[in-house]
N, C-alpha and C positions, 0 to 999 in steps of 0.2 A: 470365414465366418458367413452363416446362411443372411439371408434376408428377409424381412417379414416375408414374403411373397413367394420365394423359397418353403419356407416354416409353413404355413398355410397350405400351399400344395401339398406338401409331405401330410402333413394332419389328414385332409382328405382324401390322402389316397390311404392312411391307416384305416380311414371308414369306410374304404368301396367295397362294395358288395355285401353291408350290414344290412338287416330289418331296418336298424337302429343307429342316427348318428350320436343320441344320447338316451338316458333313462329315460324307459316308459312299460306300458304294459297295456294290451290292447281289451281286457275285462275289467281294469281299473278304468282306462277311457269310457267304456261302453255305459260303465256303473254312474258314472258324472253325466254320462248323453242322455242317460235314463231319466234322470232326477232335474232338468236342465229346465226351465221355466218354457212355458207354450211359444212354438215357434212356427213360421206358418208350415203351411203344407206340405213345400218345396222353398226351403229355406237359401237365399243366396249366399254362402259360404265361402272364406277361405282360412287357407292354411298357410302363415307366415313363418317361413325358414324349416319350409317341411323336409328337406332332407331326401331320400331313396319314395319318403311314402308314405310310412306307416300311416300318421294320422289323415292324410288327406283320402286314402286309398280304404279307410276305416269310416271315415264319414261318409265318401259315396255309397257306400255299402248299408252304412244306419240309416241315410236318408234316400237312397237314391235321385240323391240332386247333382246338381253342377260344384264343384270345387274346385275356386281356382287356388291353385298351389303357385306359389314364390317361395323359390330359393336361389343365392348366387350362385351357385356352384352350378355348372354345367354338367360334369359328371352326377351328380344327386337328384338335377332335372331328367337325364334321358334315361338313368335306372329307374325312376318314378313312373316314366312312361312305358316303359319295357312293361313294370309291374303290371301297370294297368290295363296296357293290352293282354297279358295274358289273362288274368284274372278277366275279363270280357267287362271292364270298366271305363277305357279309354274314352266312351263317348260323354261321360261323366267328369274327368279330369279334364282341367284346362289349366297346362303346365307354364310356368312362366319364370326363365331365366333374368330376374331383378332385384334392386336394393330394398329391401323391405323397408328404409329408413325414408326413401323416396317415393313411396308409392300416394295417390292422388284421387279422387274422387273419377277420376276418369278409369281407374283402374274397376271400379264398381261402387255400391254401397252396399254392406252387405248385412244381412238379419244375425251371422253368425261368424264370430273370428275367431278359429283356433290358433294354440303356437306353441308347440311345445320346448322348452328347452332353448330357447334361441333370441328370447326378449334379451338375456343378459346382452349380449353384442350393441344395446343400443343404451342398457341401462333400463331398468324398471321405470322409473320416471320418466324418462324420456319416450320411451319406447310407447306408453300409456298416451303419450299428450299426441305424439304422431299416429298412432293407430284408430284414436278417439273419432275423428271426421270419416273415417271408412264406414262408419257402423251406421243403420240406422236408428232413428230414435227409439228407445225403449230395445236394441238390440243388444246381444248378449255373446262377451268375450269368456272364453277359457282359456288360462296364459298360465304354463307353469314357468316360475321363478325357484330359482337356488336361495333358500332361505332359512335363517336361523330359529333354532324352536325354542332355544333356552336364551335367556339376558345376556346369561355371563358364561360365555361357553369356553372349554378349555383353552390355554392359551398358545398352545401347538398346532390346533386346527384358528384361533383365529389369525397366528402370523402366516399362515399359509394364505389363509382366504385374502387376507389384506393385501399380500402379494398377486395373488391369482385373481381376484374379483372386490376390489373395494368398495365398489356399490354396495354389495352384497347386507338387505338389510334383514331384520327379524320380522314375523310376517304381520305381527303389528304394525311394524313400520311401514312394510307395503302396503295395510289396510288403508293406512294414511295417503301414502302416497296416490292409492289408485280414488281415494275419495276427495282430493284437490284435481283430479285430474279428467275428471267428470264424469267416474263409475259409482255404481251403489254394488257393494261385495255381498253377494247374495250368502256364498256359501265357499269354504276351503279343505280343502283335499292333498294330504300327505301320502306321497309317492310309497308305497313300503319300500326299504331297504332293498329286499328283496330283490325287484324290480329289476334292481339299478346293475345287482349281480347276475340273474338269468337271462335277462337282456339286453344287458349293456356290455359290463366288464366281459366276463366270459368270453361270448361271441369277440370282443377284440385281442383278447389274448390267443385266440383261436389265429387272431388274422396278423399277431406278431409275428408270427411261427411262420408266415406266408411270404411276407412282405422280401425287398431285397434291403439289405442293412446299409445305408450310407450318412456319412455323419449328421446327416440333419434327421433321417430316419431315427436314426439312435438319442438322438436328442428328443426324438419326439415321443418313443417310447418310454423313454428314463423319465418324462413330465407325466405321462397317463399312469408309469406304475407307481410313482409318488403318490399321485391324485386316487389311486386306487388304494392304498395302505392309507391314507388320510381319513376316506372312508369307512375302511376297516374299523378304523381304532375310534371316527366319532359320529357313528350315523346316527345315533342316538338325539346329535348336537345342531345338525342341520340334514338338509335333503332338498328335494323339489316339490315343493308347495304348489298345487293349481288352486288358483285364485279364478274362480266363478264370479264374473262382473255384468254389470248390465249398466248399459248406457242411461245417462240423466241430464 
């Protein structure tokens, strides 16, 4: 029998060498960077549970400013860097292997907090009331959240999700959550399906094909092709919501 810690490694090495450890798309980001309320100049930014890059190596690029990027994983931190130096960005990225649950005013304060995909690990609520002192006043988070579009959504996707993510609320509910928690929700933004298939799924079935198969391996792809046909049959039902917040 694996171990959490076991389980976890295998996970992350199913994503090494992605753009992407989950859904996104980097014209969808850009479309949200666009529309994003006045920020200064040279905005102090990070990126919590940035993964290989994507988003952090996306922001230096829109603003060319400083981003620091936090993510645990050490392999996700030194691809991020690789990225960056090639892309001739490295003097912009400021990579940081830590717990995004523990991070502290000394880590920065910052005008702008992305995160894609990775608030769930702490829970939306939670995650909202620990990130809230990072920011400064009147500054402005983008946090995509896995969340529900419909009330009463089919009952096969929600015994799934209650097993796989019980947080997981409707994005009224987040509105709520993220307005006890001392944001004003400017604006919300659903993920297209899409997305989730040309940059997500895909590329990891590409990297099934790669992997060496051992029984935690095999366990770990039998949960993503699950989670993949769950998809299939109700994107319709849920997806990932960015929730555009601003500090108050």
């Amino acid at each position: 029998m694996s171990t959490d810690s076991e389980y976890i490694a295998a996970l992350i090495d199913l994503h090494r060498g992605r753009d992407r450890q989950g859904p996104g798309d980097s014209d969808f980001s850009c479309h949200i960077l666009s529309n994003l309320a006045t920020l200064p100049l040279k905005p102090r930014i990070a990126d919590l549970g940035c993964g290989s890059g994507a988003g952090a190596l996306l922001l230096a690029q829109h603003y060319q400013s400083t981003v620091v990027a936090v993510d645990s994983a050490a392999v996700f931190i030194d691809e991020l860097t690789a990225r960056a130096k090639q892309l001739g960005l490295d003097r912009l990225i400021m990579p940081i292997q830590g717990d995004m649950a523990n991070l502290d005013r000394s880590v920065g304060v910052f005008d702008l907090l992305w995160s894609e995909g990775a608030i769930y690990h702490l829970g939306f609520d939670r995650g909202l009331k620990l990130w809230r002192p990072l920011l400064t006043d009147s500054g402005i988070a983008v946090i995509s959240e896995l969340s529900w579009f419909i009330d009463r959504p089919p009952d096969p996707a929600i015994a799934y999700w209650q097993n796989a993510y019980p947080m997981m609320g409707t994005e009224a509910e987040n509105i709520d959550r993220a307005n006890r928690s001392g944001f004003r929700v400017l604006s919300t933004h659903r993920l297209p399906s899409q997305a989730w298939w040309v940059n997500y799924y895909e590329p990891l079935r590409e990297r099934m094909q790669q992997i060496e198969i051992t029984p935690i391996t095999r366990s770990v792809i039998h949960e993503t092709e699950a989670e993949m046909r769950m998809f299939e049959r109700f994107s319709d039902s849920y997806g990932y919501t960015f929730y555009v917040l601003q500090a108050v």
